[in-house]
N, C-alpha and C positions, 0 to 999 in steps of 0.2 A: 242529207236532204237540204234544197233550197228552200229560203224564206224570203219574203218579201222585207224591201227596204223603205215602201211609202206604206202608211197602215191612214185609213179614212173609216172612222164610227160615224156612221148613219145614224144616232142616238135615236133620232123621234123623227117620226111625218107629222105630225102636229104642226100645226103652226096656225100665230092670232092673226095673218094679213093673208088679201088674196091678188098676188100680184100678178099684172094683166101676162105677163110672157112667161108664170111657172110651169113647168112641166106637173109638178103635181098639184097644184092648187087656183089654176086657172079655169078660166070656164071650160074649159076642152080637157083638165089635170086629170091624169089615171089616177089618183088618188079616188078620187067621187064615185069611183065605178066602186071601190070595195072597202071601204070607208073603215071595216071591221077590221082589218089590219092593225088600224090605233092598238084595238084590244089585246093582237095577237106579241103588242114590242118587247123584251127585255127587259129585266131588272138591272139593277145596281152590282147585282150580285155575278149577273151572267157577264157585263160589260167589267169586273174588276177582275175576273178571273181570265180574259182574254188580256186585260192590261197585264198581270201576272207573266203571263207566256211569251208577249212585247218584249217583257223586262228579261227576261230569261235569254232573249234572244238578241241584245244588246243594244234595240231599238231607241231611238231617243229621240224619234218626233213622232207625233201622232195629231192629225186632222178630225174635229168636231165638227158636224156637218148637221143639217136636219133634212126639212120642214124648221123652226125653229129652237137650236138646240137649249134655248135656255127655258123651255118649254116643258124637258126634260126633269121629272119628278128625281130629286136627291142630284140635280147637276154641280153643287158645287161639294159634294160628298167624291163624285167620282174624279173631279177637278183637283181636290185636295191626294187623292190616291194616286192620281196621274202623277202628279207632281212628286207626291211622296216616292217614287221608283224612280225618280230621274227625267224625268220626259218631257221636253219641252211641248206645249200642247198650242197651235192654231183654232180658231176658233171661227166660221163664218155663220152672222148673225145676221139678222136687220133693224138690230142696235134699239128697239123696241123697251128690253128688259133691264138694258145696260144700269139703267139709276137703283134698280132693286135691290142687284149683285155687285154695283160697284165697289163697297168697302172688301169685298169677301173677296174679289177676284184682286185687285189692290194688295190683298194679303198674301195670296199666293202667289203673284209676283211675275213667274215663269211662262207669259203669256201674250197668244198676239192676237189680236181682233183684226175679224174684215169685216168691214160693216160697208150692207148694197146700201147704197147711195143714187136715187133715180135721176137727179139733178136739184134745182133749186125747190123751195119746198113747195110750192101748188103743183109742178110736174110728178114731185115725189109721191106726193099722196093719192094723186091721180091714177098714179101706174100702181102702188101698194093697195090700191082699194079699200083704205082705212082712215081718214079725216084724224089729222094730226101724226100719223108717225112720225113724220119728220121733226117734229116738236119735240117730241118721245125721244127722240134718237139724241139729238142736241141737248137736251136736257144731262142724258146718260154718258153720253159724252164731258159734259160739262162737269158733274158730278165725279166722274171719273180722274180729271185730270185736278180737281180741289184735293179729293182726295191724295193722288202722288205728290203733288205737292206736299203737302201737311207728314205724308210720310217717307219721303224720299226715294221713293221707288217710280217707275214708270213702266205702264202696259204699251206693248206694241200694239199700233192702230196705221189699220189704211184701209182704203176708200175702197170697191167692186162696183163699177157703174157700165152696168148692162145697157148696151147698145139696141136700142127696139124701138119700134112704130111708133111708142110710147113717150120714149124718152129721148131719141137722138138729137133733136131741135133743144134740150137744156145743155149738150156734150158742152159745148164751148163756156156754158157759164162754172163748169165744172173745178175750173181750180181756184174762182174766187170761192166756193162752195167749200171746197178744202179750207180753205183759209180760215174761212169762220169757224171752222169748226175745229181749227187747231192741228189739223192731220197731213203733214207731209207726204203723204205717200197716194196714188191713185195708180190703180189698175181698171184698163178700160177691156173690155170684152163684146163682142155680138153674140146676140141673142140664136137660139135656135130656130129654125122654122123646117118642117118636114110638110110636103106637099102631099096628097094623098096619095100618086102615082109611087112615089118614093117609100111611105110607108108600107106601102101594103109590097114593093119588092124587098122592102126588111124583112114582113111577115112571112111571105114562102121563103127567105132564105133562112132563117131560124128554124122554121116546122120542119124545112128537107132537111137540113146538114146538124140540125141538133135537136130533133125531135121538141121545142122549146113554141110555147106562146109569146109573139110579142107585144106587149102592152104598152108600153114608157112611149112611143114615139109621139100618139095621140094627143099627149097631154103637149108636144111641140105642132100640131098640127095648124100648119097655115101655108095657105097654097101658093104665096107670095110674102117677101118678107116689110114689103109694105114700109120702106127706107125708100128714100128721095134721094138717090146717089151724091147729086150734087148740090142738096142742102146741109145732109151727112159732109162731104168733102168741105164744105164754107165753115160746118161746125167744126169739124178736128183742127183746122188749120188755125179755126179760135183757140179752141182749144189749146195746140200745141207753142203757140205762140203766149199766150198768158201764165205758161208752167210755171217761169223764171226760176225760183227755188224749188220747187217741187220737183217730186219722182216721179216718172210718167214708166211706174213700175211693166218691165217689158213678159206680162205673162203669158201673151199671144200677139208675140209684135210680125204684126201684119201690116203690108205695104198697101197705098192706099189703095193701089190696082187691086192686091187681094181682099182687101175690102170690098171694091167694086164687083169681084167676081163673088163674094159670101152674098150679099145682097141684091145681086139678080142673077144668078145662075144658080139653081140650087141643087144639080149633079154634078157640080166643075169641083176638082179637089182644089184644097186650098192648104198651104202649109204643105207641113210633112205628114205622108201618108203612113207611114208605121205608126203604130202605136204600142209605145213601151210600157202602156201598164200592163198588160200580161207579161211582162218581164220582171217586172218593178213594184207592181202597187195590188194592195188586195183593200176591198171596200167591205163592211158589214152591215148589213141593211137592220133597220129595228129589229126585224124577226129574225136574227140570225143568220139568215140568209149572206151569202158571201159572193162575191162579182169583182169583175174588173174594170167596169165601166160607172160610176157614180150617179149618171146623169141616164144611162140607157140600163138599168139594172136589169134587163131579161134573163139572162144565163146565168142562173148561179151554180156553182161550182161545186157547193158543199156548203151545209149550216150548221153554225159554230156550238150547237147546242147537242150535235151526233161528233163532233170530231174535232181534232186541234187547229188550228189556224196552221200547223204545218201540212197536218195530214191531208189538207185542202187543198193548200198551195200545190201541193207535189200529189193529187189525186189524178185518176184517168181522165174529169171532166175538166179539171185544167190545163192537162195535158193535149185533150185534144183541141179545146177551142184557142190554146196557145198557137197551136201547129196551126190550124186556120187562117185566124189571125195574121199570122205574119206574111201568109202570101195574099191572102182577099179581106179587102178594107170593105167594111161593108156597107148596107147604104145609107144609114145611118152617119156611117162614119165621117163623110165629107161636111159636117154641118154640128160638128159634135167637138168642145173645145176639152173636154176633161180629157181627153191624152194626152193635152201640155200637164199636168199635174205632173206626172213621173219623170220631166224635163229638167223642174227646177231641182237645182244644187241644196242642199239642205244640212 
C-alpha cells in the first residue's frame, strides 16, 4: 500500500486574531457557521498516535497548521514527541505566542517558523484585526533569537505575507520589514477570493460527483479581488528591487502577467493545473477528519479516529476523488494556492 510523503496537522481552528482575508475566521470564515467544531478537536493522545504511524512509515517532515497552532492545548508536549521520532516539524503561526514558548521551542531545536507578516505594523494590525500583534510578534521574535544566542542553537524563521486588498500597498516596504525583524527569508503569496457564481459551481460539482457539501469556499468569498493591478505591479517592483540579501523564497513564483490574471480574472487558470496533493499530501483536520486540500477541506476521505492514515490514503474515497482530480481541476481550483505545498523538495 501507498503512503503519503507531505503529512499537514490541522491541530486547532482556534485562533486569538481575526484576519480580514481568512477563510475561517473572517467575517464571511466557515468557521462561524459551527463554531461547536472547537469542542469536537483531538487530544494529544489522538495526534501522538498518528505521529507513531509517521514514524513507522519513515516520514521525516511534518506541517503544523491551525487556526493558530500554538493555541493548541499540550503544544509543546506533541512538539517534543515529534521531535522525539525524528521529524523535523514546520510550524505556520502569527508569531503572536512566539515570546511564551520561545525558551521551550529553543530547546527542541529541530524547527522552522512561518510567521504571516501583513506588512509594516499599522497595515499589520489592521488586516489581523487585533491592535498590537505586530508588537506581539517582534517581541516573540526578538525573545527567540536572545535566546539562540545565549544557547547556541538557531530556529528556522521566514516571513508569509498574503497578498490582499488589505495589505498589498505595504508589499514593497516588505523587506525592510524583514530586516527589522532579523528574518532572511520572505514568501509572498495571493490571497483567495471566490466570487459567488464560482462558489456556488464548486457546490453542484461536489453534491453530483461526490455526494459532499461544500462549505470552505464562503469563508473566501469576494466577488472581486479588490487589487489595483498597477499599484500591486509599482509595489512588487519595490518590493523586488529592495530584496538585496534576502530570499524572495519562490513558493508560488508567479509572473507578473499571472498575477494580473489572479487579480482580475477569477475563472482564468493560473499556474500549473494539476494538482499533486492527491498524489503526495494527506491533511488532518482537528476532528480527524482527513483531505487533500488544506485550505478547501470539503472532501474527506476517511477520519483518523475509525482508521489508519494508510488505510485512508489507499481507501475508495481517495481513490476516487484522486481519479477525478486528475482530469477536472475544479472551480475552486483556479484561485487556490495549497497545491504548491506537494511541489516543494523537502
Amino acid at each position: 500500500m501507498n503512503f503519503p510523503e507531505f503529512v499537514s496537522f490541522t491541530i486547532t481552528n482556534a485562533c486569538n486574531l481575526r484576519c480580514k482575508m481568512c477563510g475561517q475566521w473572517s467575517e464571511e470564515g466557515y468557521m462561524h457557521a459551527d463554531e461547536a467544531r472547537l469542542r469536537r478537536e483531538m487530544g494529544l493522545d489522538d495526534w501522538e498516535r498518528l505521529v507513531d504511524e509517521l514514524a513507522d512509515h519513515g516520514v521525516r517532515f511534518v506541517l503544523l497548521r491551525g487556526g493558530e497552532p500554538f493555541l493548541f492545548p499540550g503544544i509543546i508536549d506533541l512538539l517534543e514527541y515529534i521531535n522525539g521520532c525524528g521529524m523535523f516539524i514546520s510550524i505556520d503561526t502569527n508569531g503572536t505566542m512566539l515570546k511564551t514558548y520561545a525558551a521551550d521551542l529553543v530547546h527542541i531545536g529541530d524547527v522552522h517558523l512561518t510567521i504571516s507578516v501583513d506588512g509594516p505594523e499599522e497595515i499589520h494590525d489592521q488586516v489581523r484585526g487585533v491592535e498590537g500583534s505586530f508588537q506581539r510578534l517582534h517581541e516573540g521574535i526578538g525573545a527567540l533569537q536572545t535566546l539562540e544566542q545565549d544557547v547556541g542553537k538557531r530556529i528556522g524563521k521566514s516571513i508569509c505575507f498574503t497578498i490582499s486588498p488589505y495589505s498589498y500597498r505595504g508589499l514593497g516596504d516588505m523587506p525592510d520589514v524583514a530586516r527589522s525583524l532579523a528574518i532572511g527569508s520572505i514568501n509572498i503569496v495571493p490571497y483567495y477570493y471566490v466570487p459567488g457564481k464560482v462558489g456556488q459551481r464548486y457546490e453542484r460539482e461536489m453534491e453530483t460527483c461526490f455526494a459532499t457539501a461544500a462549505f470552505s469556499w464562503r469563508g473566501f468569498h469576494h466577488e472581486e479581488s479588490g487589487v489595483d493591478v498597477d499599484e500591486f505591479q509599482t509595489q512588487l517592483d519595490r518590493y523586488l528591487a529592495n530584496l538585496e540579501d534576502l530570499e524572495n523564497f519562490p513558493y508560488m513564483p508567479l509572473s507578473a502577467e499571472e498575477y494580473k490574471t489572479w487579480f482580475l480574472e477569477a475563472t482564468s487558470p493560473v499556474g500549473p493545473q494539476r494538482c499533486m496533493n492527491v498524489e503526495r499530501l494527506i491533511d488532518v483536520q482537528p476532528d480527524g477528519d482527513a483531505n487533500f486540500c488544506v485550505d478547501f477541506p470539503d472532501y474527506c476521505i476517511g477520519n483518523v479516529r475509525e482508521a489508519t492514515l494508510e488505510e485512508i490514503w489507499n481507501g475508495e474515497r481517495a481513490q476516487r476523488f484522486r481519479a477525478y482530480r486528475r482530469e477536472h481541476p475544479l472551480a475552486v481550483c483556479y484561485r487556490c494556492g495549497a497545491k504548491y505545498m506537494s511541489e516543494i523538495e523537502v
